[in-house]
N, C-alpha and C positions, 0 to 999 in steps of 0.2 A: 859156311858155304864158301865154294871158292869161284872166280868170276873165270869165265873159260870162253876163247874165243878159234874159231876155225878158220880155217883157209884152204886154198887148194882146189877148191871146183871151178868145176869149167863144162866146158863144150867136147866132147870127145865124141868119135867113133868108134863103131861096134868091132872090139877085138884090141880097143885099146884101152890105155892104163892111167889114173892118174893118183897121187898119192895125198892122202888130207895127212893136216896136222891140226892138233887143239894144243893153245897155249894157255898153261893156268897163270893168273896173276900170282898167286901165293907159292913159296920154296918150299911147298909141303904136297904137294903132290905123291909125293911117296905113301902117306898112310891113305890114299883113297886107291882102290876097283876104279878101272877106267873103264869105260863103253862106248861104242858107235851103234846110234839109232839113224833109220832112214824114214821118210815119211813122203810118199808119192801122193797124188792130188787126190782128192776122195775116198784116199784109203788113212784106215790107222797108221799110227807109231809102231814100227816092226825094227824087232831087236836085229842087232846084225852079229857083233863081236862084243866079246870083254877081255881085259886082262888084268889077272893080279897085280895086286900091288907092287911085288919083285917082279913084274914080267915072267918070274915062272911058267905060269898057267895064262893060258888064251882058250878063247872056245869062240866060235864061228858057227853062223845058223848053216846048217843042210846049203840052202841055196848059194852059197858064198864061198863054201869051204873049196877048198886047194886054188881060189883066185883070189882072196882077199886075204892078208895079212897083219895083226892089228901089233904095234909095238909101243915101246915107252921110253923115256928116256930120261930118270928121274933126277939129273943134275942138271939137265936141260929145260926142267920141267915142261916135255910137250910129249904127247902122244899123237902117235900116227896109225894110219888106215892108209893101206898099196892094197890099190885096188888092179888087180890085172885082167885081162880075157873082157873087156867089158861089153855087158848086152843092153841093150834098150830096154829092159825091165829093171835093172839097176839105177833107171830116172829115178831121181827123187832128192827131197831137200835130206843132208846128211846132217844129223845131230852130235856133236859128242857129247860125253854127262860122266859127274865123277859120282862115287856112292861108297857107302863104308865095307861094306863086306863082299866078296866074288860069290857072285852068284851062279857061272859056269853055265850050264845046258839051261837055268831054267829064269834068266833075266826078265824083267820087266820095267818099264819109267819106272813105276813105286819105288822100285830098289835103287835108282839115283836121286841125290838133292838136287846137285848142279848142275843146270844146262847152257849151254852156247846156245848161238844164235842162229845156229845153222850154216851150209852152205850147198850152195847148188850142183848138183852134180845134172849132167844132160848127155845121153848116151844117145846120138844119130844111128839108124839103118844105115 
């Protein structure tokens, strides 16, 4: 497993942008599928984005796509979420989570071992 830790939430207004990052402890970040989960109060763990291991391939849920942007940066070992356009249903704690293989259109937790700790994202009317 690898120890992953996020950052980057905050307090924003609707129509605006803020960008997360997950830092892995380990220089191996390259053999793991990256993911960003979000998780609103009362409701499930809802997949958001993944991307392959090269960064090649990214996939975004329906509700996200053409505002959210997920990338990676594997000498840097961190992966990032640019979140743009944002609304008040985009509240919610943000997950990141590493997993062995890209799972593309049809992610779920089971498909990651590692998870952060979260961070807060808060989208005002």
């Amino acid at each position: 497993q690898v120890q992953l830790v996020e950052s980057g939430g905050g307090l924003v207004q609707t129509g605006g942008s803020l960008r997360l990052s997950c830092a892995a402890s380990r220089r191996t970040i390259g053999t793991y599928a990256m993911g960003w989960f979000r998780q609103a109060p009362g409701k499930e763990r809802e997949f958001v984005s993944v991307i392959s291991r090269s960064g090649r391939n990214t996939y975004h849920t329906d509700s996200v796509k053409g505002r959210f942007t997920i990338s990676r940066d594997n000498a840097g070992n961190t992966v990032y979420l640019q979140m743009n356009s944002l609304k008040p249903e985009d509240t919610a704690v943000y997950y990141c989570a590493a997993g062995r293989t890209y799972c593309s259109s049809s992610c779920s937790p089971d498909d990651f071992d590692s998870w952060g700790q979260g961070t807060q994202v808060t989208v005002s009317s």
